[in-house]
VOFI-572055 format. One record per residue: residue in one letter; x, y, z of N, C-alpha, C in turn. Coordinates in steps of 0.1 Angstrom, whole numbers, plus 5000, padded with zeros to 4 digits. Each point is the difference from the previous one (the first is absolute). Layout:
% VOFI-572055
AXYZXYZXYZ;...
//
This chain:
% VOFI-572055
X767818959746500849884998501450045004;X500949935011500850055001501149914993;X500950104993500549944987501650025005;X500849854999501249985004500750094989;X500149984986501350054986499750215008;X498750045002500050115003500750075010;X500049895013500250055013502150004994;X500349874993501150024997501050104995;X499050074989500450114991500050145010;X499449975013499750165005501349955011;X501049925002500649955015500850054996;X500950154998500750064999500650125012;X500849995005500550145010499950104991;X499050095006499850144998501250074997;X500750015011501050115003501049944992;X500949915001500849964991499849994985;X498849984997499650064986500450144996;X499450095010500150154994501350054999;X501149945006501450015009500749984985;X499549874991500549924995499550084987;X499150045000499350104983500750095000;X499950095013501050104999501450034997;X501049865005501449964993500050034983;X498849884997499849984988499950134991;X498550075002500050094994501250064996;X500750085009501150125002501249924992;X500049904992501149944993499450024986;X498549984996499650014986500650114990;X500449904988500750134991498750084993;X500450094989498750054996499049894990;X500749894995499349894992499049945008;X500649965015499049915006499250135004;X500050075004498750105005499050044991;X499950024990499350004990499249884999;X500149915000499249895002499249955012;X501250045011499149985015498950064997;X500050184999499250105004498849944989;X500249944985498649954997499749875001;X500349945008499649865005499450065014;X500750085007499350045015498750044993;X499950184991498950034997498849904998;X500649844985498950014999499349875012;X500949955009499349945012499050115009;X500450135005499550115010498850014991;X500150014985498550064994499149884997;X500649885001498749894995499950034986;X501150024996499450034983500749864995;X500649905005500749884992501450044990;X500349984994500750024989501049844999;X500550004988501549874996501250094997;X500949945005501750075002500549924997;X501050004989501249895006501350114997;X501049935009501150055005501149914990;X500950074990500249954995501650025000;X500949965005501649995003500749895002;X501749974994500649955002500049945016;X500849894998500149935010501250075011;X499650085011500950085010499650125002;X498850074994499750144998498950015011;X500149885010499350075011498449964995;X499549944998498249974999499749935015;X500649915003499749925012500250135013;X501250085000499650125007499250065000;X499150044989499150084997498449935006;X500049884996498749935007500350025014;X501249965004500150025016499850115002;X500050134998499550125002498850015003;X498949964988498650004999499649925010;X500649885002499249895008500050075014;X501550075004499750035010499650175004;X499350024991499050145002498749975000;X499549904996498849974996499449925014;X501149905003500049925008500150055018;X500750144999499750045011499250095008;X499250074987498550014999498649885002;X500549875002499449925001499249974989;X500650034988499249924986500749874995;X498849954995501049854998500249994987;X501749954995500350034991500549844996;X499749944988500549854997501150034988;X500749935006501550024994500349874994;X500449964990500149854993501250074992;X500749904993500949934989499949924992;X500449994987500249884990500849905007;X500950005006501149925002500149985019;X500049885007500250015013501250075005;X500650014992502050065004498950185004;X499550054988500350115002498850055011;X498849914998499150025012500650025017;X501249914998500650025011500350155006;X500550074989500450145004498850085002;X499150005002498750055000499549945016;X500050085008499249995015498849964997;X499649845006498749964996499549994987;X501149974993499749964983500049835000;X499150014991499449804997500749994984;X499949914991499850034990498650034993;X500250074988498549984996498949925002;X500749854992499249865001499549995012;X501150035010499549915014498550155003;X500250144998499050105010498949954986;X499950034987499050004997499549844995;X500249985009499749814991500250024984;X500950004992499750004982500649884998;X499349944990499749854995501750034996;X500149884998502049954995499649964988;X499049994991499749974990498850124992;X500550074996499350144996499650004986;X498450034995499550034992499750174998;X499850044986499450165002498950015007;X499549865001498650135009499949925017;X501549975003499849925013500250135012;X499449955012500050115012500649965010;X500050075011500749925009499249945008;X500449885008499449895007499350105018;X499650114994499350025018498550074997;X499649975010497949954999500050115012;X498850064992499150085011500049955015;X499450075008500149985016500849935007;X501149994993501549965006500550085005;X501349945014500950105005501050124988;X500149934988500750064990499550124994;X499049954997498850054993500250165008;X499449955015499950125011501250105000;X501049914998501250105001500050094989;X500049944990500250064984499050155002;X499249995007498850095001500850125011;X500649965007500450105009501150094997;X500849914995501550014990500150134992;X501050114999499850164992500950024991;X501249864998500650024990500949875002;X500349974987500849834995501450074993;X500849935008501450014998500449864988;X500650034988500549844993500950034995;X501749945008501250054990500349854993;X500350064994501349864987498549954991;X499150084996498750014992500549934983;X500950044994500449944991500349924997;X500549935010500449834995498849925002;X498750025006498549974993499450034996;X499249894995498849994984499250115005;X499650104988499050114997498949895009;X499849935000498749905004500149975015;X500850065007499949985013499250155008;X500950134992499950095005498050034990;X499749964990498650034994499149915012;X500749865003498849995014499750035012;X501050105001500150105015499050084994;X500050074985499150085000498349965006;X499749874989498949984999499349935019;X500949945004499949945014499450175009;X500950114999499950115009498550064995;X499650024986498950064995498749895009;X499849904998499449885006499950035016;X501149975005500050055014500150145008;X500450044996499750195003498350044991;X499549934990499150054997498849985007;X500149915007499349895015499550145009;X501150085000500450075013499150144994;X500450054987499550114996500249944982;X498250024995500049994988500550044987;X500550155006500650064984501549954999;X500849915014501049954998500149944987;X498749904998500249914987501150084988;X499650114998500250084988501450065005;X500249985009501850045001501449934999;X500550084995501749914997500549955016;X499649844999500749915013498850085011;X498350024996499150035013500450145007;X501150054991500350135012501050025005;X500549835003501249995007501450064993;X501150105011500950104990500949825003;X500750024991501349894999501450114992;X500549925008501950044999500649884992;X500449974990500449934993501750024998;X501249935000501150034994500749864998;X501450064990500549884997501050084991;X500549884991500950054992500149924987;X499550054991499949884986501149954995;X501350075005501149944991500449865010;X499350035008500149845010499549904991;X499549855008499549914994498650025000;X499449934988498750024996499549915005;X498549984998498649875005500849904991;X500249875005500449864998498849994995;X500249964988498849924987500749894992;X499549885010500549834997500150004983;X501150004997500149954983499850144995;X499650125008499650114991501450094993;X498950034988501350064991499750105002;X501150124996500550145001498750074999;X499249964988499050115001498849975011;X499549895007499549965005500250035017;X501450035006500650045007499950165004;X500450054989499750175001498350004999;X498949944996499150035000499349965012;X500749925008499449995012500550095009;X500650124996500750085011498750125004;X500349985012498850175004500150124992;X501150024995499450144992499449954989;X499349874993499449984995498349934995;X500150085017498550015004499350084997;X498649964999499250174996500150085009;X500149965013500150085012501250115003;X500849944988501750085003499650144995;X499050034992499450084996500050135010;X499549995008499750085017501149995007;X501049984999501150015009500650134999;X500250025014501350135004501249994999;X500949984989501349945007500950124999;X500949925011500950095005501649955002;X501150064997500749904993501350045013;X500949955006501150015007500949974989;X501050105009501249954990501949995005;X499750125014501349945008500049885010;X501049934995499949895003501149995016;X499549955007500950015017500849855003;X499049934991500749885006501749974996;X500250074988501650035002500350174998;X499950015012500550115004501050094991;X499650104992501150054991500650155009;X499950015009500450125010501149935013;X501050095001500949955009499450085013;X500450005017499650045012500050154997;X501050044991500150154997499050074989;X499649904993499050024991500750064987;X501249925001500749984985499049934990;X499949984985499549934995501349904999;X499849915002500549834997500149984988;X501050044991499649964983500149844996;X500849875009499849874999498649994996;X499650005015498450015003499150034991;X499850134999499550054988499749904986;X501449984996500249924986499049884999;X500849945013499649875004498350014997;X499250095006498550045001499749984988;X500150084993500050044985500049924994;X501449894999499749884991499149895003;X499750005014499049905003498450014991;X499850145005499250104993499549974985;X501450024993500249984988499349834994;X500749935008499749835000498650055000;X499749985009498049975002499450074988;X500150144991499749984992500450014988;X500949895002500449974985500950074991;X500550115007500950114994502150004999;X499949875004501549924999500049964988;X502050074998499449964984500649824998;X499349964987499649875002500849914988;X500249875002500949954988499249894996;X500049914990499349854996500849925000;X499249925005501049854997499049914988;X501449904995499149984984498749875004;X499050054993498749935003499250085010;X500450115005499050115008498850064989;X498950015003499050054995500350205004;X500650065011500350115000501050025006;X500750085002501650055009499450035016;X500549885009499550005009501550015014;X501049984992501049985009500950155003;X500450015014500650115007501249975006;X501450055000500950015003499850045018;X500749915009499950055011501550015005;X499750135009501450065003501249905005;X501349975001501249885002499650045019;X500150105001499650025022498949925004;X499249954993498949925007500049844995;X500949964989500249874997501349905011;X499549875004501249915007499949944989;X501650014999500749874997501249925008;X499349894999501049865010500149914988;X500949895003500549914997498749885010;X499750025010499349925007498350024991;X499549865005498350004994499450065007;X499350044991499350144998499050015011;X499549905006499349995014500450055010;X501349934999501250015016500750144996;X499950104986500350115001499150105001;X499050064999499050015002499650005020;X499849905000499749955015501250115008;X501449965002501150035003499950164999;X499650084991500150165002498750055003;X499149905002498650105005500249935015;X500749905004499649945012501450005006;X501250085002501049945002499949975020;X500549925002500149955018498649974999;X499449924996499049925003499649945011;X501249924997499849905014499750045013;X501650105002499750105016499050105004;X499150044987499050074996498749965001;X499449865000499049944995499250035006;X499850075016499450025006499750145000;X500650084996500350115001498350114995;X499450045002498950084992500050094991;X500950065006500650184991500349924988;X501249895004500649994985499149924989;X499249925007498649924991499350134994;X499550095008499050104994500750074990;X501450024998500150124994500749954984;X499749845002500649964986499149864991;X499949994986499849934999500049964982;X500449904999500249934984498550014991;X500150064989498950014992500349894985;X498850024992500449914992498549964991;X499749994988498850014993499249885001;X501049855002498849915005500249905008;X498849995002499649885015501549885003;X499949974986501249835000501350095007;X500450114995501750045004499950015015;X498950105002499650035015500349895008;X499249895003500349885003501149934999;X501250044989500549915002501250135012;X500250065001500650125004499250035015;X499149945006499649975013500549855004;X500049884992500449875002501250025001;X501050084996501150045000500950055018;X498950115001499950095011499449865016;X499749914997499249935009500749875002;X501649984993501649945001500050025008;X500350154998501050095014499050015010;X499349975003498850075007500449915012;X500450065017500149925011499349995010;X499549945007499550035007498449934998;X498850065006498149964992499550095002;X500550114996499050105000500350084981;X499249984996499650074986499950145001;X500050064988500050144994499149984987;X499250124999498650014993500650124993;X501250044991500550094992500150145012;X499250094995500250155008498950045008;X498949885003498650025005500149955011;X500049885005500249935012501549895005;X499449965012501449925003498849835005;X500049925001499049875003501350005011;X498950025016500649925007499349945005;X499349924999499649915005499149844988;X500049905002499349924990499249905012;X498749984992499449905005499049964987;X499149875005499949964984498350065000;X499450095001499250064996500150154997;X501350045009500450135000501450064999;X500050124997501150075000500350095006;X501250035016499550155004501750054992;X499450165000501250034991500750185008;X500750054996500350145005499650084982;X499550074999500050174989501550085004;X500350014988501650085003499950114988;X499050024997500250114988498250095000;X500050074992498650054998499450115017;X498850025004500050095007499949905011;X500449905002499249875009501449965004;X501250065001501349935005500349955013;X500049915003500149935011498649925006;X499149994997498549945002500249864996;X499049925014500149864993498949944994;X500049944991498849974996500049804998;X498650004998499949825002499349984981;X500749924994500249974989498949884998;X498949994995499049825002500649934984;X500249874999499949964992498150014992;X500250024988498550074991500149854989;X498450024999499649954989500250044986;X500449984990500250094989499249914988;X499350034990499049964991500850094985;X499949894989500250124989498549944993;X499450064990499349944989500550004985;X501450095002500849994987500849925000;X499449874990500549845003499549964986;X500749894996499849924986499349925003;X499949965014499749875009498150034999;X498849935000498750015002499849975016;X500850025005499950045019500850145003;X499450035015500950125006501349945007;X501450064995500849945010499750095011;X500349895016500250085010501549935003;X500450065009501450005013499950125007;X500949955011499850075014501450044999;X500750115006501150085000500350115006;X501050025007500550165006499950094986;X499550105004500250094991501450104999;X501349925001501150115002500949904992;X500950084993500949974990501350065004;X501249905000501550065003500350084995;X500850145002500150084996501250104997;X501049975003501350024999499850034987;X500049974988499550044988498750014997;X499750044987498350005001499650064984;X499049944997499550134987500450114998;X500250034990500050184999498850035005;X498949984991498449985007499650025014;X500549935008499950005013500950095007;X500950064996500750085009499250184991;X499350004996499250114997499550115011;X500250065004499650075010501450035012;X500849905003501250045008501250074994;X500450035012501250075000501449935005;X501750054992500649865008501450104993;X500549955016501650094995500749914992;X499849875001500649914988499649954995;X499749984988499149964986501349904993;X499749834999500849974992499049954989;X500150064984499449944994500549854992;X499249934996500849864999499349984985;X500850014987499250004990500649914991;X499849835001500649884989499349984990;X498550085000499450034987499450155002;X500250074991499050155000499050045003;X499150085006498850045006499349954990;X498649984999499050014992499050074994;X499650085011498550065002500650165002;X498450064996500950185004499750005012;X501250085000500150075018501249905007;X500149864998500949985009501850035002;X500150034992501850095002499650085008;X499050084995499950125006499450015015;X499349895002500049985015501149995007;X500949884994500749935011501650185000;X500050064990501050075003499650125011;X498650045001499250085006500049965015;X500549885002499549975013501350005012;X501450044991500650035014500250185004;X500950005012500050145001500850104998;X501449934997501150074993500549904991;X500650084994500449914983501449915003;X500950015012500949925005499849905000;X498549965009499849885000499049934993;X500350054983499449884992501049934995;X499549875000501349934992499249884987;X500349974992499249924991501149924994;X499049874997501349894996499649954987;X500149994988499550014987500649864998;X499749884992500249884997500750044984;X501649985000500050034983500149894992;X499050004995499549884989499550104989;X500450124998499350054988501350044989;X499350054991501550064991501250115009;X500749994995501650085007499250135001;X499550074987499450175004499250025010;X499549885000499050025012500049955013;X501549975006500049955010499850085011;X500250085002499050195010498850014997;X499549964996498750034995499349895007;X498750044999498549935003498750094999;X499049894995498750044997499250145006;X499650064997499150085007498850064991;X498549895007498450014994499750145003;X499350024991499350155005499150024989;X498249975001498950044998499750184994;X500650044992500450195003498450024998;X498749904988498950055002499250005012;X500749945013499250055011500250125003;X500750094997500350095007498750154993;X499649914986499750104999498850125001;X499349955007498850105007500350035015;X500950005003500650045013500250175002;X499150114996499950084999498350045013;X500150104999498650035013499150104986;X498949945003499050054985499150105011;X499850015007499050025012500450185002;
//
């Protein structure tokens, strides 16, 4: 059967692979090699094994898959590379997200599997495939990654019977992420319900290898001379600190626990102007003569905890906006519209400068009050100049404006959105003061500390 997903997975330049591993390699500190050499081993032996890779956000993971992918890959093994999130799939050569490579239901029970059937092209691949790459693993439900298991035992067991009885059929997997990020979204779910849908709360977390990074590169704490940077440093540290929970903390009256953190006076604006047009104005200054510009789109962008501010801080940005050509935040540019399609330019991720054609989709929910399915038809692309903290999960950005008129909610989001630029100059955050006088520097910061705690390697 000659199989298109396969022929795709092997259409790689040889030589530029090996060219490209070899860069790679010869940069690994001693953290990441320790994990290559047993991810390599246990693919070379067929013995399987589960890894997850577990580091701050800048400590180099996505480097590290790029290493593997391209050792594996230019040996001509095929290696499926996915993400929780499409931002970060991006950074991954030939990464899908999960949902899209293993078909998994959008609506997940404990004992649901994923949507691919015997004597499929999928099926085929899955069977040829020597190891599964899955970064940003924590911000989904234990119930995605338990149907990867039971789907691979099913279909690798097809192939060879004693698969049934192995962790994921055999198949080795590379798993990473970072728990102090955001967790699996559980509609209405409460705190405990949330941490218990987290993967280390699987029976399977049981058999994991983990392996923990901990210098962090995305802000570079070393000068060209290989001074230590003590800004830098600090800066690290307290972020650090934020994610788990180790800032110390004040209450406001009617708090159920001391949840509030002083943030340093260098990263707060204060203006006299609203808070939109201030905000806007120091993450975006020269807009106008800029709007075209890529560098300066890619390398900045407004954060913020929910959907209503975001919007209104793109309807804002789409005033000034001249010209008809749109901006899709730090991912694409839409140049072109037509009424079934979208062609657009990639300006970020491993895919910079590629054009791609955008189709208006059908979209179906069944989570409805209504006793029908709603349907509507829609581009799947959202303005982006601002955006979720959520959604900016996985990028990197020399200017981070955080936009906070109400306090984060959920754990992990401060601690994303401060994690995500590259030097600490260019954060700037604009706090709404509507709270008591003591607390006007201040704002919220969630943090779950019992997820953290089986985050040890039992193995």
């Amino acid at each position: 059967m000659d199989n298109r997903l396969i022929r795709e997975e092997l259409n790689y330049n040889i030589i530029e692979l090996q060219t490209l591993h070899a860069t790679l390699f010869n940069t690994l500190n001693p953290e990441q090699l320790a994990i290559y050499h047993q991810v390599m081993n246990a693919v070379l032996t067929k013995q399987g094994g589960l890894f997850f890779l577990y580091g701050p956000g800048g400590t180099r993971k996505t480097f590290l898959y790029n290493t593997v992918l391209a050792k594996l890959r230019s040996e001509k093994m095929i290696v499926l590379a996915v993400a929780s999130s499409g931002i970060a799939s991006l950074l991954l050569p030939g990464g899908r997200t999960s949902h899209s490579r293993f078909v998994i239901p959008l609506e997940l029970m404990e004992n649901s599997t994923c949507g691919i059937k015997h004597n499929t092209h999928l099926a085929a691949l899955l069977k040829e495939a020597r190891l599964i790459i899955w970064d940003e693993e924590p911000m989904t439900q234990k119930f995605d990654f338990e149907a990867l298991d039971k789907t691979l035992r099913d279909i690798l067991g097809a192939k060879d019977e004693t698969n049934r009885a192995k962790l994921f059929g055999g198949m080795p997997i590379l798993l990473g992420g970072d728990f102090r990020q955001i967790l699996p979204v559980i509609p209405k779910g409460k705190r405990q319900e949330i941490v218990h849908a987290c993967i280390n709360r699987s029976d399977l977390w049981q058999h994991c290898h983990l392996h923990t990074l901990s210098r962090i590169m995305r802000v570079n704490e070393y000068t060209t001379d290989g001074q230590l940077d003590t800004r830098k440093h600090e800066f690290n540290k307290w972020v650090l600190d934020i994610g788990e929970g180790k800032v110390p903390t004040t209450s406001k009256e009617g708090d159920d626990e001391p949840t509030w953190i002083k943030i340093p006076d260098e990263f707060i604006v204060k203006s006299e102007n609203p808070p939109i047009d201030t905000i806007v104005d120091v993450i975006f200054p020269n807009y106008i003569e800029r709007q075209e510009d890529e560098e300066y789109l890619r390398e900045r962008a407004i954060l913020t905890p929910r959907n209503d501010d975001a919007y209104e801080i793109n309807k804002h940005m789409f005033k000034k906006l001249q010209g008809t050509r749109l901006c899709n935040g730090t991912r694409l540019i839409i140049t072109a519209f037509q009424f079934f399609l979208l062609q657009a330019r990639i300006i970020t991720g491993s895919h910079v400068g590629k054009s791609v054609i955008i189709p208006r989709i059908v979209l179906t929910s069944t989570e409805s009050k209504w006793p029908f399915i709603m349907q509507r038809i829609q581009f799947s692309v959202r303005p982006c100049y601002a955006m979720t903290i959520n959604k900016s999960q996985g990028q990197s950005l020399k200017f981070v404006g955080l936009y906070l008129p109400k306090p984060v909610f959920s754990h992990g989001q401060l601690y994303v959105a401060l994690s995500r630029v590259t030097d600490p100059a260019g954060l700037k955050i604009v706090m709404l003061n509507d709270r008591e006088e003591r607390l006007r520097d201040h704002t919220k910061n969630v943090v779950y500390k019992e997820t953290f705690f089986n985050l040890t390697n039992t193995l």
